[in-house]
C-alpha positions in Angstrom: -174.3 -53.9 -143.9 -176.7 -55.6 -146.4 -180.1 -55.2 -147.0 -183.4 -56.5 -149.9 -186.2 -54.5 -150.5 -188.9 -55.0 -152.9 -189.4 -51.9 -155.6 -192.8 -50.7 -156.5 -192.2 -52.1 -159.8 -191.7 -55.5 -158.1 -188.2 -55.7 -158.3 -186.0 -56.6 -155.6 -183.3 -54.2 -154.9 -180.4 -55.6 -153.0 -177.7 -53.7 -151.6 -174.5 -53.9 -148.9 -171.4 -51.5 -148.3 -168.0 -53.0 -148.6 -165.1 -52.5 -145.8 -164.8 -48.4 -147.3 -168.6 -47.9 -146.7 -169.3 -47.7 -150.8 -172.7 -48.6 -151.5 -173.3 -51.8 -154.4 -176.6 -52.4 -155.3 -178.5 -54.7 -158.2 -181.9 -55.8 -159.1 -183.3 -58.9 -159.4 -186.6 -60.4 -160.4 -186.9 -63.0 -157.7 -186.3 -62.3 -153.8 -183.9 -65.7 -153.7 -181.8 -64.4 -156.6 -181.5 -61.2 -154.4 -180.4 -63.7 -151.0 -178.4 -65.6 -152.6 -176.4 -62.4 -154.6 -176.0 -61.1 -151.1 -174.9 -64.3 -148.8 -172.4 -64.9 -151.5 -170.8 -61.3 -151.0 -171.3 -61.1 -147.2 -169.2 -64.9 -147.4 -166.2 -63.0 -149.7 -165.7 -60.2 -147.5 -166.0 -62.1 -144.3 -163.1 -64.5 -145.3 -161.3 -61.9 -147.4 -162.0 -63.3 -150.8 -164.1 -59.8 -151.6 -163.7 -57.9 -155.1 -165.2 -54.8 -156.0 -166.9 -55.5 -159.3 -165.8 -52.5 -160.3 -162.0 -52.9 -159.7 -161.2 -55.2 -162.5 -162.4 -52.3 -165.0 -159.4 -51.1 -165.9 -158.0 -52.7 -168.9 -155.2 -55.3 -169.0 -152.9 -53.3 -171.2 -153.0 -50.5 -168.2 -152.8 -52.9 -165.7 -149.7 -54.6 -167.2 -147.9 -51.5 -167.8 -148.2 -50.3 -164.1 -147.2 -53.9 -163.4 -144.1 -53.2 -165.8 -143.2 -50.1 -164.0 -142.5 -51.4 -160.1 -141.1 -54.8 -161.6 -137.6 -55.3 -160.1 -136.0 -56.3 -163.3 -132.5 -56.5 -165.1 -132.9 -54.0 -168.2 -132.8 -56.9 -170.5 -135.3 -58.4 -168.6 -137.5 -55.9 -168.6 -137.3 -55.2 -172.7 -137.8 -58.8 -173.2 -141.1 -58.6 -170.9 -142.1 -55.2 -173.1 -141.4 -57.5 -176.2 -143.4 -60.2 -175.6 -146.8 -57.9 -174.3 -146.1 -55.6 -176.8 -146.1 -58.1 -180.0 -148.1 -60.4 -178.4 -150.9 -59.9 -175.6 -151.8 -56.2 -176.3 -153.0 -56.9 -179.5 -155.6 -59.3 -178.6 -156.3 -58.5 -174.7 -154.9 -55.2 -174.5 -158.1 -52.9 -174.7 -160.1 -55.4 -172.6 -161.1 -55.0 -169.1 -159.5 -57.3 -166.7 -162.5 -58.8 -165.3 -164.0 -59.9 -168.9 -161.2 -61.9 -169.7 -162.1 -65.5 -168.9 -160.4 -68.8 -169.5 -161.8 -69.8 -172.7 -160.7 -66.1 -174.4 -157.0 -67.2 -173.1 -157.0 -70.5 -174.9 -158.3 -69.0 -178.1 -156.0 -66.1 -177.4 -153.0 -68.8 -177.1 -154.5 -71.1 -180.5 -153.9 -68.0 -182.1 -150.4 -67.6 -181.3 -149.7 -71.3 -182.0 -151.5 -71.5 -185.7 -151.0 -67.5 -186.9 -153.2 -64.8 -187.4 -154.3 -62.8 -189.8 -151.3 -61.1 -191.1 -149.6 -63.0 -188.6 -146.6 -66.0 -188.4 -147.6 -68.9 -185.7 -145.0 -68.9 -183.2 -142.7 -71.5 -181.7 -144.0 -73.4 -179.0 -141.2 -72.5 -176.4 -142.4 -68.8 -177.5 -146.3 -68.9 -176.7 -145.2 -70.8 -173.8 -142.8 -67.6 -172.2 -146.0 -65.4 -173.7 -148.6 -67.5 -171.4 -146.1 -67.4 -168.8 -146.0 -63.3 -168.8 -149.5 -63.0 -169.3 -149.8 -65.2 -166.6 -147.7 -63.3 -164.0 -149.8 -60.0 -164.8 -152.7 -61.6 -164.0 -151.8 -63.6 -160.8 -151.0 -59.9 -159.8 -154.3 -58.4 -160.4 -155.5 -61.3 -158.0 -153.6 -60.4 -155.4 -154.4 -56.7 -155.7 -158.2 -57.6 -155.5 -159.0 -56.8 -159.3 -159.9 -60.2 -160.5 -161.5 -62.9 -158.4 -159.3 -65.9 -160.3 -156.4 -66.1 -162.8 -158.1 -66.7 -166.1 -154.9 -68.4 -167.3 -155.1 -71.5 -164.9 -155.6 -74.5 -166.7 -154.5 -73.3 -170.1 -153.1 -76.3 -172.8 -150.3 -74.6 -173.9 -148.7 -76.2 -177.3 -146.0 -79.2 -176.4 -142.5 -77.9 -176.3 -140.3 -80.9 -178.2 -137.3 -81.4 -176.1 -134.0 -81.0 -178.8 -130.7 -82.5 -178.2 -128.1 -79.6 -177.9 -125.3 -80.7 -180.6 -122.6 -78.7 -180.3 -120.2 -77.5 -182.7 -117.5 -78.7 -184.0 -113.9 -78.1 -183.7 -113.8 -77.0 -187.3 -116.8 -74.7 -187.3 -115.3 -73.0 -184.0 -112.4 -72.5 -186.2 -114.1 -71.0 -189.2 -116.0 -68.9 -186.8 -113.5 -67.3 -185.2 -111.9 -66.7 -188.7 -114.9 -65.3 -190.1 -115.2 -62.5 -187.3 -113.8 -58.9 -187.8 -110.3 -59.0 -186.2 -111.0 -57.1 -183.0 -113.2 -60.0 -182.3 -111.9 -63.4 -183.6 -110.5 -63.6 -180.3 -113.6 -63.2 -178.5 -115.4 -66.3 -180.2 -111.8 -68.9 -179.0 -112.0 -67.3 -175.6 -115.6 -68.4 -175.6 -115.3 -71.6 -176.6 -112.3 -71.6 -174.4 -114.7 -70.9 -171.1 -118.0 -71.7 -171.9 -119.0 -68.4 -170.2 -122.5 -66.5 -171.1 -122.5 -64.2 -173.7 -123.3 -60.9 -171.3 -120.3 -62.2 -169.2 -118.0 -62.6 -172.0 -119.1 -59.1 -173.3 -118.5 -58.2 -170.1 -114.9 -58.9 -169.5 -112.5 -56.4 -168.1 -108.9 -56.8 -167.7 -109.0 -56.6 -163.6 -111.3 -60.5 -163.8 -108.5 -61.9 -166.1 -105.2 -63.4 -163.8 -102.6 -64.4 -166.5 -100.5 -65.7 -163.9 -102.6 -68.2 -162.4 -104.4 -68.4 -165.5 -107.8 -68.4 -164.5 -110.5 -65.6 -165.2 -113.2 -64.8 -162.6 -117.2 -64.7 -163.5 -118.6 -62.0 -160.9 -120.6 -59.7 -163.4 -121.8 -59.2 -167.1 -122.9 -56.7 -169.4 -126.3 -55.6 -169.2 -126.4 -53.2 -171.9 -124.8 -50.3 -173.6 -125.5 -46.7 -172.3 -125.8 -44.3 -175.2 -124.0 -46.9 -177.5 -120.8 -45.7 -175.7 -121.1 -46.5 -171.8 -120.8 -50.2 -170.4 -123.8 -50.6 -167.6 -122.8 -54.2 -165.6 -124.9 -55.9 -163.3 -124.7 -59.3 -161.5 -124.6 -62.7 -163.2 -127.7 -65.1 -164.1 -127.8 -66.8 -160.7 -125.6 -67.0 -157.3 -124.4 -70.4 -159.3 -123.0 -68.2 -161.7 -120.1 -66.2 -159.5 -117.1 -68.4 -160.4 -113.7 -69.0 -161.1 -112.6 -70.6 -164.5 -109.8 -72.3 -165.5 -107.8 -70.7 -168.4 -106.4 -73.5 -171.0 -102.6 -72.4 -172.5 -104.4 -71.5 -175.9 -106.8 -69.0 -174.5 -104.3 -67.5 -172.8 -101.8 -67.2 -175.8 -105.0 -65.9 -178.0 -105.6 -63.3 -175.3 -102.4 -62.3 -175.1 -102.4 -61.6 -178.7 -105.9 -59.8 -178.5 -104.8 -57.4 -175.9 -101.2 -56.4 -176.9 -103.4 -55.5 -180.5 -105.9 -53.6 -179.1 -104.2 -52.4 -175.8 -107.3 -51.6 -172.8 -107.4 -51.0 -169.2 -111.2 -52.0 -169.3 -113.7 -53.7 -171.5 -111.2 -57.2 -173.0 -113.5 -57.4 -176.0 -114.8 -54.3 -177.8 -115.6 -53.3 -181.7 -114.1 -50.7 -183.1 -113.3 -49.2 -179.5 -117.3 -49.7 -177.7 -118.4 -51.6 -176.0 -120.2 -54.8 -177.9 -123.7 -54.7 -177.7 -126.2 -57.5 -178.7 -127.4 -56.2 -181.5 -124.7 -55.2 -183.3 -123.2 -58.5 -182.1 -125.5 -60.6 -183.6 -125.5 -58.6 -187.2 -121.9 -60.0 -187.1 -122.4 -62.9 -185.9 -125.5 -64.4 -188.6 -123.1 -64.6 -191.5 -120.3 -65.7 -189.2 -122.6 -68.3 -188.7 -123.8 -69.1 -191.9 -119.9 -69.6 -193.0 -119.1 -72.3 -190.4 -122.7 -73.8 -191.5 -124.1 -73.5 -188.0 -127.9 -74.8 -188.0 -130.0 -71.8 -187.3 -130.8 -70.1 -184.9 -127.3 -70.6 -183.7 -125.7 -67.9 -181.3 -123.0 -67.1 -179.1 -124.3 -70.2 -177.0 -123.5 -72.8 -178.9 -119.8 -72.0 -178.0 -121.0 -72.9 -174.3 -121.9 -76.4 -175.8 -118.8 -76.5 -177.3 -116.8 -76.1 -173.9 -118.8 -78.4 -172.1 -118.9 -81.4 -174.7 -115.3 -81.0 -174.4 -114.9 -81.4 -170.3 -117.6 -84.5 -170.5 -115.7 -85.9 -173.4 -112.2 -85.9 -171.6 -114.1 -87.5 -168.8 -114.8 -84.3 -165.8 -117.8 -85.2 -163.5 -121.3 -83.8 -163.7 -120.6 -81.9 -160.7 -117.7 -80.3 -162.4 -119.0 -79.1 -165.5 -121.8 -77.6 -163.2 -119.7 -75.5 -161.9 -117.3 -74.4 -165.1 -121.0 -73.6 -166.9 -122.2 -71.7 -163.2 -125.3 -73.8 -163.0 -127.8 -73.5 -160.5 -127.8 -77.6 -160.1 -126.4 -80.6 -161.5 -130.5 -81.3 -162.7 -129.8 -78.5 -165.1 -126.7 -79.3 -166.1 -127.9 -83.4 -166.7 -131.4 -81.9 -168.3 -128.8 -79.9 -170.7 -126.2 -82.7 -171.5 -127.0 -86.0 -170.2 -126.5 -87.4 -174.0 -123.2 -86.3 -174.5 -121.4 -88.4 -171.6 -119.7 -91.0 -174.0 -120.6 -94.8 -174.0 -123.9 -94.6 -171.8 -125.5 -97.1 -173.5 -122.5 -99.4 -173.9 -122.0 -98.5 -169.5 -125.7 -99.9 -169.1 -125.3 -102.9 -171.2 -122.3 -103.7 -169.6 -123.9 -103.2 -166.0 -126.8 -105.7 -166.6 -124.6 -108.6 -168.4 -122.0 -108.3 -165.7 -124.9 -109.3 -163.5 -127.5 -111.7 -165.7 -125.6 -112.6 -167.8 -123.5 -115.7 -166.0 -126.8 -116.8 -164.8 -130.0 -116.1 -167.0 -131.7 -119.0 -165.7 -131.6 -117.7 -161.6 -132.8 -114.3 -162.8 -136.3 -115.8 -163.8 -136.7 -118.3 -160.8 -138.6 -117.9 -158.5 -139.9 -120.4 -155.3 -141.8 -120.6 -152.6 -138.6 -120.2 -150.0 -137.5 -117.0 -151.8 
């Protein structure tokens, strides 16, 4: 399968087929050179580590599209993935081959990002870090499909992501927002805040989820987009976490009732001017909405999700409950989120450790030989 023979220019000419019999060959000045070139191949393919040197040719903006294509993502998904390669990666590592892309070119690639380009704004931390993340993915891909040897994004210092504190609104501003609205929607942003459910699922609302009766409202699909600018297309929640039943409080109810017998509908609960509320033409209403109730920027739809679940920790529900009013995959995610807002944890902890040392300060310190 492999073979060295010396040239009658004195160059050594090694050469071996791979498992579909095509023939690789290169020179070398020195017979070890030669050796050593072919042990190290004959090693790959016998444990399965082999790589055409040709295969990573193709370039990593063709290589990530095809990637795009067989990608089993939600269509939001897969037009924030477009996004970020688009804006981001192409740009700079687009035209290259895959297999001249090496670690180094990735963390310039990413100091780039971080500081701004030519003609460029430096992006948020959190942002190069989903970029690197993508980028990432693609090339863990071309690894497994035996284009690249290694991932050239392994080992990459990414920019440190500062951990906020969520502070939600206020009663107040929840109030001004909802007044600021257009009128087919003012309901929308109480029933929100009312629920704490995620903006697609909340766009997504039908009358057949909503029981008046029991007054609860059931969470088993959102709004993935807007077909055409006229036709809803649903898909499945965030996680399994997130198929649940809520609660409805008296004044959600009352404002829905209100809502619906002014804009009567057998389907979509919340629409503007009779379609179905898209994103994008939600969030052009909803920056000066914002603005009004002085919300810091960026503030969206979410932060009426804080708002619901500072009110269940401050009336005293357990972790485990606002877990499952937000739909949560854990209770980690939910403490990650909110820990901070449980009222008097710091006074809880004093209180703990002078229940216990402080009767006795002196037995805390001492320590003996019989002990």
């Amino acid at each position: 399968m492999a073979s060295i023979q010396k040239r009658p220019d004195g160059q050594w000419r090694a050469r071996y087929r791979d498992a579909a019999g095509k023939e690789h060959a290169r020179h070398f000045a020195r017979k070890i050179d030669a050796q050593r070139w072919v042990d190290e191949v004959t090693t790959s393919i016998v444990t399965g580590s082999y790589v055409d040197p040709k295969a990573g040719m193709v370039t990593f903006r063709t290589y990530a599209e095809q990637w795009r294509d067989i990608q089993v993502h939600r269509p939001s998904s897969r037009e924030h993935v477009e996004m970020l390669l688009r804006r981001h990666a192409y740009p700079t590592l687009g035209d290259r081959p895959l297999s001249s892309i090496v670690p180094s070119d990735v963390q310039a690639w990413v100091r780039r990002l971080e500081t701004g380009g030519p003609g460029q704004r430096p992006l948020a931390p959190s942002t190069v870090a989903a970029v690197h993340a993508t980028v990432a993915t693609v090339f863990k891909a071309a690894v497994r499909d035996r284009r690249i040897v290694a991932n050239p994004c392994e080992g990459t210092r990414l920019p440190k992501v500062e951990a906020r504190k969520v502070v939600p609104p206020t009663t107040e501003q929840v109030t001004l927002l909802a007044e600021a609205m257009p009128p087919d929607l003012g309901a929308l942003v109480t029933f929100a805040a009312g629920t704490g459910m995620r903006q697609g699922e909340v766009f997504g609302l039908t009358v057949d989820r909503l029981d008046m009766l029991r007054r609860e409202v059931h969470v088993d699909r959102q709004l993935l987009g807007v077909d055409g600018g006229v036709r809803p297309v649903f898909g499945p929640p965030k996680t399994a976490a997130s198929v649940r039943t809520i609660p409805l409080p008296r004044v959600v109810v009352d404002v829905l009732a209100a809502h619906m017998a002014a804009y009567p509908t057998d389907g979509l609960v919340f629409t503007l001017r009779g379609l179905p509320v898209s994103r994008q033409r939600f969030g052009y209403l909803w920056r000066p909405a914002a603005r009004q109730a002085a919300l810091p920027a960026p503030s969206g739809l979410h932060s009426l999700r804080h708002y619901y679940a500072s009110l269940l920790i401050r009336h005293g529900e357990s972790v485990k409950t606002v877990q499952a009013r937000l739909g949560h995959a854990s209770a980690v995610e939910t403490l990650d989120t909110y820990s901070h807002l449980w009222p008097d944890s710091d006074d809880r902890t004093r209180q703990a450790v002078d229940s216990v040392l402080g009767g006795h300060p002196a037995d805390s310190v001492r320590t003996t030989a019989r002990s």
